[in-house]
C-alpha positions, -999 to 999 in steps of 0.1 A, spaced: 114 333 -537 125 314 -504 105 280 -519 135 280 -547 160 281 -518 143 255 -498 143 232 -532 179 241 -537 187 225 -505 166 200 -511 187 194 -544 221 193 -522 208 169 -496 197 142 -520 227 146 -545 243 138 -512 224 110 -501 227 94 -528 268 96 -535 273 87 -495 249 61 -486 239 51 -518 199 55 -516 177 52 -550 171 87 -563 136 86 -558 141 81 -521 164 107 -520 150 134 -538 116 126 -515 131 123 -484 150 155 -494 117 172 -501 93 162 -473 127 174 -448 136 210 -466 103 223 -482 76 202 -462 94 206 -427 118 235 -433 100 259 -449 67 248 -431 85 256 -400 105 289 -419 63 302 -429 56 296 -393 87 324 -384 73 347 -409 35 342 -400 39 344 -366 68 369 -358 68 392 -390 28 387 -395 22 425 -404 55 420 -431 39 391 -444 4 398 -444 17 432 -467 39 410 -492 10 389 -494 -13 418 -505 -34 414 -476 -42 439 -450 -23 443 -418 -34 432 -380 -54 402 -388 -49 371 -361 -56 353 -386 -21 349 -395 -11 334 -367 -38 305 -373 -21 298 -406 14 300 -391 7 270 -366 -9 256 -399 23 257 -414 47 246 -381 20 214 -377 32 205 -415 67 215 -410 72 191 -382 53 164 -399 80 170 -427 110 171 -405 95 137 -386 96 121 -419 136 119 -415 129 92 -393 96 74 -399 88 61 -429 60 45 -452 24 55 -445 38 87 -425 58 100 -457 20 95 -477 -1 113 -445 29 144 -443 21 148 -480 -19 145 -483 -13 169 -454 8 195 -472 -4 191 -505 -41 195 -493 -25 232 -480 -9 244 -511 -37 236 -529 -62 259 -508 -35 284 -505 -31 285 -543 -62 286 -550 -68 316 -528 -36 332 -540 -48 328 -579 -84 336 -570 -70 370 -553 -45 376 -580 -78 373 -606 -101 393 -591 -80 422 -574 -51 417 -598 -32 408 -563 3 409 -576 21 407 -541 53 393 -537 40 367 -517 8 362 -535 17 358 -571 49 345 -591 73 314 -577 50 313 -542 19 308 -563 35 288 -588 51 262 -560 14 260 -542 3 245 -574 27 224 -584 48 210 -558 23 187 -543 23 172 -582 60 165 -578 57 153 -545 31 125 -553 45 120 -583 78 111 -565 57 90 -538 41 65 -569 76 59 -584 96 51 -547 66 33 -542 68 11 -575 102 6 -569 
């Protein structure tokens, strides 16, 4: 659920932007994204992984103790910063922060779906709007990328 949060504020910040400083939507709504759920909620996973790892290894579906999880929380503070850098550098580091992330969500989602098909994983943190956003955000994400780009 916390993705829909993080997009929320994402939302906010870029309504924002762009009735104060007057920025082009696109480069709003990016800017907005890559800050809240690339660098927020990296660095928000990295909290959960790292501190709560036995919590979120069980809403996950997985089971408890594994150090793994604090391999994927530094995973997801390495994005989070990239995201919460790209409030001050631009161009080519807004692309990298994005290949970055995206590449992520993509092996996590598959993972997620792969467990949710074959042991009908249905854990809060497995299946539903976590799985749904590994899939699909990088999509919007790029997809905002080509059209600041073309700009």
């Amino acid at each position: 659920m916390y993705p829909i949060y993080f997009l929320c504020l994402a939302v906010v910040f870029a309504i924002g932007q762009v009735m104060l400083l007057k920025t082009p939507a696109t480069t709003s709504l990016l800017l907005s994204l890559l800050a809240c759920n690339v660098g927020l909620q990296g660095c928000y996973a990295f909290m959960g992984h790292f501190f709560r790892f036995d919590d979120v290894a069980r809403g996950i579906g997985w089971p408890t103790g594994s150090p793994f999880q604090k391999e994927i929380a530094f995973s997801n503070l390495s994005t989070g910063i990239l995201g919460i850098l790209c409030i001050w550098l631009r161009g080519d580091f807004w692309l990298a922060t994005i290949v970055a992330r995206s590449v992520f969500l993509w092996g996590a989602g598959y993972i997620h779906a792969r467990d949710l098909k074959t042991r009908m994983n249905k854990g809060i943190f497995n299946a539903g709007p976590v799985l749904y956003f590994d899939l699909l955000f990088p999509f919007v994400l790029i997809g905002l990328y080509a059209a600041d780009t073309m700009r």
